[in-house]
C-alpha positions as a Markdown table, in Angstrom:
| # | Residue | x | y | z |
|---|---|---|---|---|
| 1 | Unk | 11.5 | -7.4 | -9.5 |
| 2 | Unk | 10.6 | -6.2 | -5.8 |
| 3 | Unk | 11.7 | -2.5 | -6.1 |
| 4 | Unk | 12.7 | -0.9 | -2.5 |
| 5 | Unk | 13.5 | 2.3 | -1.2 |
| 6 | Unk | 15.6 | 2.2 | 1.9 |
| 7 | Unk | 17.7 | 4.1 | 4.4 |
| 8 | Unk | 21.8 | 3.4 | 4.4 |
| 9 | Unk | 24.6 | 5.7 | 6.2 |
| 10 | Unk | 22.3 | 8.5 | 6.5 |
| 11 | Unk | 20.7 | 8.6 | 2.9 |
| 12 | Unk | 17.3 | 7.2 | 1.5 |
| 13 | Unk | 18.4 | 5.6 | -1.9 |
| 14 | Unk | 15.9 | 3.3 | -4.0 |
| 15 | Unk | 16.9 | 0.2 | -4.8 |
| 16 | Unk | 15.8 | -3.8 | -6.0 |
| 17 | Unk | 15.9 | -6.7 | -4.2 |
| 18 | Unk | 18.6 | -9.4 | -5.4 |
| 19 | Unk | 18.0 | -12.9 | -2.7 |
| 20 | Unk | 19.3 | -10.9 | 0.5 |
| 21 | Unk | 21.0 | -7.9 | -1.0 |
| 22 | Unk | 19.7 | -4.9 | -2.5 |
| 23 | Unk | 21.5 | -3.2 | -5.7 |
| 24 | Unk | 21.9 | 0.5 | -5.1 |
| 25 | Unk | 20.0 | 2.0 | -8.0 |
| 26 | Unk | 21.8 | 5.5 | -7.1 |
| 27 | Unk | 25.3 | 4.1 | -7.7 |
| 28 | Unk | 23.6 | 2.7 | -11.0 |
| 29 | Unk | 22.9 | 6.8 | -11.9 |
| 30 | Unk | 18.9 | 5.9 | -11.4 |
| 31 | Unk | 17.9 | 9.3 | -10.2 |
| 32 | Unk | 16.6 | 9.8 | -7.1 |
| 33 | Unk | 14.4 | 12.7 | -6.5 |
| 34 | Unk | 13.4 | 14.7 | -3.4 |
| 35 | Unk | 13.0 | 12.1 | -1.0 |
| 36 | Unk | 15.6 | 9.5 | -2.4 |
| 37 | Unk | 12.7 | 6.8 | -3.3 |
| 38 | Unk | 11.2 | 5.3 | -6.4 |
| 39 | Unk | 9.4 | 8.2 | -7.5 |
| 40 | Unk | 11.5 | 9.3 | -10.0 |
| 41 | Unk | 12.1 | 6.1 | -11.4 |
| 42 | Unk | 8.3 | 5.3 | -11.8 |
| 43 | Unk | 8.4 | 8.9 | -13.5 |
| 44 | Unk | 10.9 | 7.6 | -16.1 |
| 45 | Unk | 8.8 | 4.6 | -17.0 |
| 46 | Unk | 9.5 | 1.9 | -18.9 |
| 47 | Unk | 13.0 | 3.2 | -20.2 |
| 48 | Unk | 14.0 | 3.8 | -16.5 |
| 49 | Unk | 12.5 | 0.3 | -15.3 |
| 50 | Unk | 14.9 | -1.2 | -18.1 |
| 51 | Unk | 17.8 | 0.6 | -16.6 |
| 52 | Unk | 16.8 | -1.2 | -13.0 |
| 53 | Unk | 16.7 | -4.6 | -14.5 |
| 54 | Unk | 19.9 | -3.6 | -16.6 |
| 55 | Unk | 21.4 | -2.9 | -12.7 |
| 56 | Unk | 19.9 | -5.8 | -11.3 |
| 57 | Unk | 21.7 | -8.0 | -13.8 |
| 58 | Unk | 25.0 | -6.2 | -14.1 |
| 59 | Unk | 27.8 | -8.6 | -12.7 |
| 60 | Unk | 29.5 | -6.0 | -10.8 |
| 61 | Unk | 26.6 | -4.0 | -9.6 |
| 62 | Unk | 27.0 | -2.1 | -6.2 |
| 63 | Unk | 25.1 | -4.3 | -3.4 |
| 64 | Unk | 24.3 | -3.9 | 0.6 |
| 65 | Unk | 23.2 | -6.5 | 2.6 |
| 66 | Unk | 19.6 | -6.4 | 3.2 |
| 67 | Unk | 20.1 | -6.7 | 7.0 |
| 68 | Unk | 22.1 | -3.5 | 7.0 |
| 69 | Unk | 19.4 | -1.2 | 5.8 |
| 70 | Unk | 16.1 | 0.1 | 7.0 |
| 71 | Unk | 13.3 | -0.4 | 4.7 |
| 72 | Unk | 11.0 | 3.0 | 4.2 |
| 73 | Unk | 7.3 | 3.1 | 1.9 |
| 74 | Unk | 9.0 | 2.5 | -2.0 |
| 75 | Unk | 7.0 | 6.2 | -2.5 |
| 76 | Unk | 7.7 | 8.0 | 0.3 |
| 77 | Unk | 4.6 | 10.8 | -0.5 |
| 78 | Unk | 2.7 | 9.9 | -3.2 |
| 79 | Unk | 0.8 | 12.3 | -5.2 |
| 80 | Unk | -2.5 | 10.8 | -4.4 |
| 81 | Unk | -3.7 | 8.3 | -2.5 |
| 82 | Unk | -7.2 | 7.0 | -3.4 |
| 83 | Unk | -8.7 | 4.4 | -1.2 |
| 84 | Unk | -11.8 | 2.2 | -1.9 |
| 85 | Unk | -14.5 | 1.4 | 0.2 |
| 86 | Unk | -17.0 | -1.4 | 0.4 |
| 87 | Unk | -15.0 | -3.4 | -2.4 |
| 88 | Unk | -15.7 | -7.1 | -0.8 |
| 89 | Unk | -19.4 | -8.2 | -0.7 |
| 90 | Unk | -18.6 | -10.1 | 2.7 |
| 91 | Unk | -17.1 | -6.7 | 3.9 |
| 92 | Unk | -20.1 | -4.7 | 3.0 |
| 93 | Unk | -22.2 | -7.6 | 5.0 |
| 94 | Unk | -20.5 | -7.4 | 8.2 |
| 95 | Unk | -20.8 | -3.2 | 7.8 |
| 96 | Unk | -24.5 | -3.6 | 7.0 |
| 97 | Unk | -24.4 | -1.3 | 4.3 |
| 98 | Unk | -25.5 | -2.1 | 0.7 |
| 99 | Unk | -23.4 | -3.4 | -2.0 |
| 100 | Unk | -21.7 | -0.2 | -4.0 |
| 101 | Unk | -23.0 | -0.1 | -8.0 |
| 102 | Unk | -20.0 | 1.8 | -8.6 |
| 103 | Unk | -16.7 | 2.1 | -6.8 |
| 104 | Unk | -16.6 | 4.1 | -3.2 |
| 105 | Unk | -13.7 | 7.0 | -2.9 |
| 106 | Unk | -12.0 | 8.0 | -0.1 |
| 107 | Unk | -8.5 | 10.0 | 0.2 |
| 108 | Unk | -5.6 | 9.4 | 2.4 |
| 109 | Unk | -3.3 | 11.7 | 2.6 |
| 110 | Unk | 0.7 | 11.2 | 1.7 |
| 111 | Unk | 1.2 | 12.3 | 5.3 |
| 112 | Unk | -0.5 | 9.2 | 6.6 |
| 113 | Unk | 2.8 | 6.9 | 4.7 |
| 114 | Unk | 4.9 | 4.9 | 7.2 |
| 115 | Unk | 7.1 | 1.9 | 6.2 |
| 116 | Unk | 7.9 | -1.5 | 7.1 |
| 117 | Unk | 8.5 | -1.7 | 11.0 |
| 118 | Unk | 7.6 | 2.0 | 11.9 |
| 119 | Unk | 5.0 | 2.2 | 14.5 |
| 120 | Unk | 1.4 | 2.8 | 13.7 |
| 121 | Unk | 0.9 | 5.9 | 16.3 |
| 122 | Unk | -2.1 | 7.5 | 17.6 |
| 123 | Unk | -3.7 | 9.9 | 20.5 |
| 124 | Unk | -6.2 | 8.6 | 22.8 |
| 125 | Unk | -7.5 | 11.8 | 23.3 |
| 126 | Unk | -8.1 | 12.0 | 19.8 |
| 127 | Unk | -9.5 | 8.7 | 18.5 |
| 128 | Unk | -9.6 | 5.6 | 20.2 |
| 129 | Unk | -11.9 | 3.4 | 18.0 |
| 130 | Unk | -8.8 | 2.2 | 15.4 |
| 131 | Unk | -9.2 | -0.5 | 13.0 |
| 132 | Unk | -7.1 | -2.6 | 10.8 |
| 133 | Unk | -7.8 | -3.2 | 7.3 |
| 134 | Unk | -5.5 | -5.6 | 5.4 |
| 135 | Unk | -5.5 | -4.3 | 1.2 |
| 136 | Unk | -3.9 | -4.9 | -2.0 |
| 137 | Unk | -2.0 | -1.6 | -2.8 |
| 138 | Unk | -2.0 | -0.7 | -7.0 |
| 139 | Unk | 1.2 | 1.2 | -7.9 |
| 140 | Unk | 0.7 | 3.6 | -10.9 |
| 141 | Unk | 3.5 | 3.4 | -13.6 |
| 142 | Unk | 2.3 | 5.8 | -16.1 |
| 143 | Unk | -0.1 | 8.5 | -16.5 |
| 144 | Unk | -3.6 | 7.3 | -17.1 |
| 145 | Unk | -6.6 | 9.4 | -18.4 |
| 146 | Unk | -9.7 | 7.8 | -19.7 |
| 147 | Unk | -8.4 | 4.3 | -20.1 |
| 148 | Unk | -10.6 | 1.4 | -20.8 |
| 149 | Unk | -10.5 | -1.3 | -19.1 |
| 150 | Unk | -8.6 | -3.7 | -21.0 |
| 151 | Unk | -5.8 | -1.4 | -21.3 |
| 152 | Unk | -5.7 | -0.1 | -17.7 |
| 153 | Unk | -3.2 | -2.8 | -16.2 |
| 154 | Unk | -0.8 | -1.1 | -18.8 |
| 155 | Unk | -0.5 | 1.9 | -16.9 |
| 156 | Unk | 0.2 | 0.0 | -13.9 |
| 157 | Unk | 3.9 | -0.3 | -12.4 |
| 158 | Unk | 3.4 | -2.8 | -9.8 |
| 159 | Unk | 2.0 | -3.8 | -6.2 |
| 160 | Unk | 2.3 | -3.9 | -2.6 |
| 161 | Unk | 0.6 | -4.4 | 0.6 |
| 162 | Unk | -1.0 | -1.4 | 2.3 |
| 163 | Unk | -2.3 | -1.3 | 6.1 |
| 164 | Unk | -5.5 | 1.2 | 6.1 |
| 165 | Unk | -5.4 | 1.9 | 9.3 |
| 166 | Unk | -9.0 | 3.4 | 10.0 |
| 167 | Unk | -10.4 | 5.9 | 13.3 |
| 168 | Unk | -14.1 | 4.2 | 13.4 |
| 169 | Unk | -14.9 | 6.9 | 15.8 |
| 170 | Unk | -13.6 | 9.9 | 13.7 |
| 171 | Unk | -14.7 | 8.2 | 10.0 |
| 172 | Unk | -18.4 | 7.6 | 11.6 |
| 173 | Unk | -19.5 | 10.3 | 13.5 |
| 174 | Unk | -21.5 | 13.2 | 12.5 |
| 175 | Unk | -21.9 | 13.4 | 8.6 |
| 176 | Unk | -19.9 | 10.2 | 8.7 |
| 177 | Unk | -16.8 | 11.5 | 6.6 |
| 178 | Unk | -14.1 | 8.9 | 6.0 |
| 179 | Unk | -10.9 | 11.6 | 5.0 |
| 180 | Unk | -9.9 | 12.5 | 8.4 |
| 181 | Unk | -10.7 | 9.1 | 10.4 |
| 182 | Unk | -8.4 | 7.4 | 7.3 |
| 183 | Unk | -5.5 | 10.1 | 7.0 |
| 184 | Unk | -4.3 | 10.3 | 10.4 |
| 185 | Unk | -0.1 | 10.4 | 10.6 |
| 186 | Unk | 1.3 | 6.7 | 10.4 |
| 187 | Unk | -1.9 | 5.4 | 9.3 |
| 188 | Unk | -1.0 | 4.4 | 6.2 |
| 189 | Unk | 2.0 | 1.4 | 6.5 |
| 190 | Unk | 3.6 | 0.3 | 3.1 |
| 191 | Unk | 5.8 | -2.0 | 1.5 |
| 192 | Unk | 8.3 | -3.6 | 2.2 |
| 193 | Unk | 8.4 | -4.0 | -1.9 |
| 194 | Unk | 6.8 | -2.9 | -5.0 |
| 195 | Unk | 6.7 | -5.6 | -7.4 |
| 196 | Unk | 6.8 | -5.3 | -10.2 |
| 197 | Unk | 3.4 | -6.4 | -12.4 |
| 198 | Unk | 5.8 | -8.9 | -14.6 |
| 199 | Unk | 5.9 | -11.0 | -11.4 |
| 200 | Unk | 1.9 | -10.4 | -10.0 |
| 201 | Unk | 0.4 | -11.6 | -13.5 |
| 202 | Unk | -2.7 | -11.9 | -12.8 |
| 203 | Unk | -3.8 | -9.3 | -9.6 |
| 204 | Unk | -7.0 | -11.0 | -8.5 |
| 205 | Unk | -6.0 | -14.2 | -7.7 |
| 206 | Unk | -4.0 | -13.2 | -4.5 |
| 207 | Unk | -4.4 | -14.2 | -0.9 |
| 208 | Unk | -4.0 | -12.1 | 1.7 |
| 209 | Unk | -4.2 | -11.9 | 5.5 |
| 210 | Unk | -4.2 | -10.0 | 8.9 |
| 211 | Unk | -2.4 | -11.3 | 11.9 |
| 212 | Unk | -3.1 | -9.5 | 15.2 |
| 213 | Unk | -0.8 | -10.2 | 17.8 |
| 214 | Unk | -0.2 | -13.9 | 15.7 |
| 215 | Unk | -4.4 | -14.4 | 15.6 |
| 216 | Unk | -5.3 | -14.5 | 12.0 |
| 217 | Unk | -8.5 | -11.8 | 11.9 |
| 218 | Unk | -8.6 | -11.2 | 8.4 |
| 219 | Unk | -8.7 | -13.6 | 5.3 |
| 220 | Unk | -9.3 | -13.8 | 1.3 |
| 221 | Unk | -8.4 | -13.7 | -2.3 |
| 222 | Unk | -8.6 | -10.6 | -4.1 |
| 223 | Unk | -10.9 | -13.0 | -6.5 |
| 224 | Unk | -13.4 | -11.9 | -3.7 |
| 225 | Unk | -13.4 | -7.6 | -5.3 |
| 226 | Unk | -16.3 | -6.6 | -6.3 |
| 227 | Unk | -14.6 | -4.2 | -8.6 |
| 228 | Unk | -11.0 | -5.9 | -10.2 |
| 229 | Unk | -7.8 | -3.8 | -10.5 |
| 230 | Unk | -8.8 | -3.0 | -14.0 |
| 231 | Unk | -11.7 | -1.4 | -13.6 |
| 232 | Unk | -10.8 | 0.5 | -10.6 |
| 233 | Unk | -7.7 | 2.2 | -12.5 |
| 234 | Unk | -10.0 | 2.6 | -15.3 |
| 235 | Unk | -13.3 | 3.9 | -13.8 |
| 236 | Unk | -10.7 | 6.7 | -11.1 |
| 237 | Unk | -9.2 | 8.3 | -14.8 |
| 238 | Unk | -12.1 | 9.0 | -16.4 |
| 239 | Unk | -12.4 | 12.0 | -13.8 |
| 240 | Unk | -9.2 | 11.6 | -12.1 |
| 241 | Unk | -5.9 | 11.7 | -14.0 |
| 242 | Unk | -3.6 | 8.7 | -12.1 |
| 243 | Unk | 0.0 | 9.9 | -12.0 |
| 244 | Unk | 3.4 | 7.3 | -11.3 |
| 245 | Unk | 3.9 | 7.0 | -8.1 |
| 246 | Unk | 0.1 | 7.2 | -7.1 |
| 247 | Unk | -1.1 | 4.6 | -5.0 |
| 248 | Unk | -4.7 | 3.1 | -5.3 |
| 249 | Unk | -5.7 | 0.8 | -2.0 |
| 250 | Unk | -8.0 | -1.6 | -3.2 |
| 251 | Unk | -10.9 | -2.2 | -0.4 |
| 252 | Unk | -10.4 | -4.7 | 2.7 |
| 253 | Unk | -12.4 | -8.0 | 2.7 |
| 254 | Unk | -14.3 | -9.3 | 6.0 |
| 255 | Unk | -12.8 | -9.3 | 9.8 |
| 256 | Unk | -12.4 | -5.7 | 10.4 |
| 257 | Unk | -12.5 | -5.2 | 14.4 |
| 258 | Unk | -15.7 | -2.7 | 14.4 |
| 259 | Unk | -17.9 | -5.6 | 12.6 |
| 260 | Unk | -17.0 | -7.9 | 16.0 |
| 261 | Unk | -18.9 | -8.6 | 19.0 |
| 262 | Unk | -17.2 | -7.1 | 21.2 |
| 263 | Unk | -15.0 | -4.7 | 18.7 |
| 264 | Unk | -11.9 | -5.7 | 18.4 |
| 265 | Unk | -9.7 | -2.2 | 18.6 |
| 266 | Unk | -6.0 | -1.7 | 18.2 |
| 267 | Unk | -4.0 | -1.0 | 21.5 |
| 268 | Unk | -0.7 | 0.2 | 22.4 |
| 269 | Unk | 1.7 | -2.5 | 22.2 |
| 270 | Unk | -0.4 | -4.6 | 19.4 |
| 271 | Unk | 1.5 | -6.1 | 16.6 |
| 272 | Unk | 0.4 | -6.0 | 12.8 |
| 273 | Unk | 1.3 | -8.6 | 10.4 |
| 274 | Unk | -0.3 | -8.5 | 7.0 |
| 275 | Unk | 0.9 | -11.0 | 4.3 |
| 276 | Unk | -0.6 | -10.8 | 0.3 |
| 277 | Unk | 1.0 | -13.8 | -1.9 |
| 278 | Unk | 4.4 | -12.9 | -4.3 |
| 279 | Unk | 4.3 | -9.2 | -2.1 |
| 280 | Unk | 6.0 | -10.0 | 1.5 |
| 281 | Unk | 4.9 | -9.4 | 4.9 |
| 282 | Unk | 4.4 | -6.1 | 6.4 |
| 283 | Unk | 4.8 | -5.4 | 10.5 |
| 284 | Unk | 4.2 | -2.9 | 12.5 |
| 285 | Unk | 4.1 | -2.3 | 16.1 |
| 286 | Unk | 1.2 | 0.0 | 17.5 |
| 287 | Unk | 1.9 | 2.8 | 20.0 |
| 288 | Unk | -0.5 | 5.5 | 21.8 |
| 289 | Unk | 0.6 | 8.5 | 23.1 |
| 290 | Unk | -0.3 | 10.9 | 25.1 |
């Protein structure tokens, strides 16, 4: 199922895709929550994900043309946001920096979440240096602490494409933190779907891709990790307790603009595409301000 939260005559309600309509999980009595998205009904687990797919079949369910609506992140702030660095040996080649042992951590913050179509925004005067990073986004389901590997895809809700948007200038200078360069507002793009794992079985055989203004920069299979869905989820909650609704962004494979000659940086006006196979396309328009 490609799970949605969306915006319709002035509410955010979640909802699943059904060809080009979604079915209004609200008018199904699928709570809601604070921000109207999926959080609550990753929180409810497999009991509440039966309920969607009950909704999703139900003859007379309530439905709104997909055209009608505007698509927002399906977790709208996510408890955490844990990103990983260095996860694609051709990635960590064209950074020049050695291949990780373990898995690198970095935290974007739920303020950073945009959706499908919202602009990627960002201060000159601030950062100028801003990269795009095309990633396979891991949905959490359930809560997970200390899970071995070969359980950890249990614990797991679904997937999605995420845009980590990255400040070069910000995550290198000085001690060379990543937090702040990484968690900037609107530089975290989501979506447009969560799907659900039923329909992604096997995580690391996906390809995905970066278009810049239609030029395809970025290209690979998520065969490529150097550290598999599994063992990410599974090495992050033996110190880390993973909630639902947390969202794990799974390292970016080679073409990043700072690794170019020249660098390749995004400028007002430049459009995002980013496509992962069985998850959709994700755009967004980029916009400086003043």
């Amino acid at each position: 199922m490609k799970l949605v939260t969306f915006d319709h005559a002035g509410r955010t309600k979640p909802g699943v895709l059904k060809d080009n309509v979604i079915v209004d999980l609200s008018a199904a009595g699928l709570p809601t929550g604070r921000h109207g998205d999926l959080l609550d009904i990753l929180r409810g687990g497999t009991h509440a994900l039966g309920a969607v797919r009950s909704a999703f079949n139900a003859p007379d369910a309530a439905t709104i043309p997909l055209e009608s609506v505007k698509l927002r992140a399906p977790v709208i702030e996510p408890g955490k946001i844990i990103g990983i660095g260095l996860n694609y040996s051709d990635h960590c080649r064209e950074a020049n920096l050695k291949v990780p042992d373990v898995p690198v951590l970095f935290a974007k913050f739920p303020s950073s979440v945009v959706g499908p179509d919202d602009d990627i925004v960002f201060d000159r005067k601030i950062c100028s240096e801003v990269d795009y990073e095309v990633e396979l986004g891991v949905v959490m389901g359930a809560r997970a602490q200390r899970v071995d590997e070969h359980e950890a895809l249990d614990y797991v809700a679904g997937y999605s494409i995420v845009h980590d948007v990255s400040a070069r200038d910000l995550q290198f200078r000085e001690a060379k933190q990543w937090d702040h360069g990484k968690s900037i507002d609107t530089f975290c793009p989501w979506g447009p779907y969560l799907v659900t794992k039923d329909e992604i079985p096997d995580p690391q055989s996906l390809d995905l891709k970066l278009f810049l203004n239609g030029q395809e920069l970025q290209t690979s299979n998520t065969k490529n990790m150097i550290f598999s869905v599994a063992s990410l989820v599974s090495f992050i909650s033996q110190s880390i307790t993973l909630e639902p609704g947390d969202l794990i962004v799974t390292g970016t494979p080679f073409g990043v603009g700072f690794s170019r000659t020249p660098p390749i940086y995004l400028k007002h006006g430049d459009e995002c595409l980013l496509e992962i196979s069985g998850l959709g396309r994700l755009y967004n328009k980029v916009r400086e301000i003043d």
